[in-house]
C-alpha positions in Angstrom: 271.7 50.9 196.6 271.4 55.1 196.3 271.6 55.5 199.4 274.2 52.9 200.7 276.6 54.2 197.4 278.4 50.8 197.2 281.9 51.2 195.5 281.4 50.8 191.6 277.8 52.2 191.8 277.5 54.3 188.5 273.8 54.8 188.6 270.1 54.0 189.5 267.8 53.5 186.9 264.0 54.3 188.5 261.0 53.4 187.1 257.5 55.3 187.6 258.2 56.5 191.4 254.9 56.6 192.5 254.3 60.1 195.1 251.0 61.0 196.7 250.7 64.7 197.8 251.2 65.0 201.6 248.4 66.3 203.6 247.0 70.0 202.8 248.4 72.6 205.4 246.0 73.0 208.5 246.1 77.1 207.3 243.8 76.0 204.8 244.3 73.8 201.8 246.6 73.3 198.4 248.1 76.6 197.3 246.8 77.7 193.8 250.3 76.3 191.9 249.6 73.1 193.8 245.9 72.8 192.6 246.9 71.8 188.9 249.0 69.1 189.7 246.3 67.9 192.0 243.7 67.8 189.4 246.3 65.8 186.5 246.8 63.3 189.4 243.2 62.5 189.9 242.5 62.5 186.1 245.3 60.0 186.1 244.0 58.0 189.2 240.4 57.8 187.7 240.7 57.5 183.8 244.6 56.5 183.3 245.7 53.8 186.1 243.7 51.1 184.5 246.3 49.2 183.5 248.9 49.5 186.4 245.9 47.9 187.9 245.6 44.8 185.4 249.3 44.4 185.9 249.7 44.2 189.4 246.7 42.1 190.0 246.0 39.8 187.0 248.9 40.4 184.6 248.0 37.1 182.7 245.3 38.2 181.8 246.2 40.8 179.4 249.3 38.7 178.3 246.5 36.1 177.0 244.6 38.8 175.3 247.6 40.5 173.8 249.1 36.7 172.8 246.0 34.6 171.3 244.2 37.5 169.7 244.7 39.2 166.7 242.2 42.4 167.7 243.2 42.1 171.2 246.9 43.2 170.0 245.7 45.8 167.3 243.3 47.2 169.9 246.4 47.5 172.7 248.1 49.0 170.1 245.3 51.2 168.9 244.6 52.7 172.7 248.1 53.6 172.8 248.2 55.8 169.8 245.2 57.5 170.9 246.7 57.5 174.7 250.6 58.6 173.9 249.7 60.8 170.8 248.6 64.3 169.9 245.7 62.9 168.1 242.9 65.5 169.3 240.8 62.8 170.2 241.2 60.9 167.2 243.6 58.2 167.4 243.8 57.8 163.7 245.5 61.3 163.4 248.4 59.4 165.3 248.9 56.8 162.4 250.7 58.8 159.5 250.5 55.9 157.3 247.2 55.8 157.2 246.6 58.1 154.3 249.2 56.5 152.4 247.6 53.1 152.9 245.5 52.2 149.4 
């Protein structure tokens, strides 16, 4: 719809655009202010893609998880404090009631 701007288009909304880095130069590689976003897009391939994954190929199964269990739910929850938060490794630094809890 961007690109055919149909009269009373106000906006696109996108959602996670996915972009792979085109093929290094034949000169000789990634330039040194390329080689950092390189290396945060193969942390996030290998450690952070999981569950892209588990939604495009089996999403039922972490809606049964997250629906019939208890833990399954606090532990979803849980990973994403630990996962969205600046919790120095420690996702219970990410819950500020935690301390107040007696």
């Amino acid at each position: 719809m961007a690109k055919q701007q149909p009269a009373g288009l106000v906006a696109i909304h996108l959602n996670l655009p996915i972009l792979f880095p085109p093929p290094p130069p034949p000169s000789g590689g990634y330039t040194a202010a390329e080689q950092p976003a390189l290396g945060q897009l193969g942390k996030y391939v290998s450690d952070a893609s999981g569950y892209a994954s588990i939604q495009a190929t089996r999403p039922q199964t972490l809606g049964y998880g997250l629906a019939d269990s208890p833990v399954g739910q606090a532990m979803w929850i849980y990973e994403k404090f630990q996962a969205w938060s600046d919790n120095k490794g420690d996702p219970a630094e990410a819950i500020l009631s935690r301390s107040h809890v007696g």
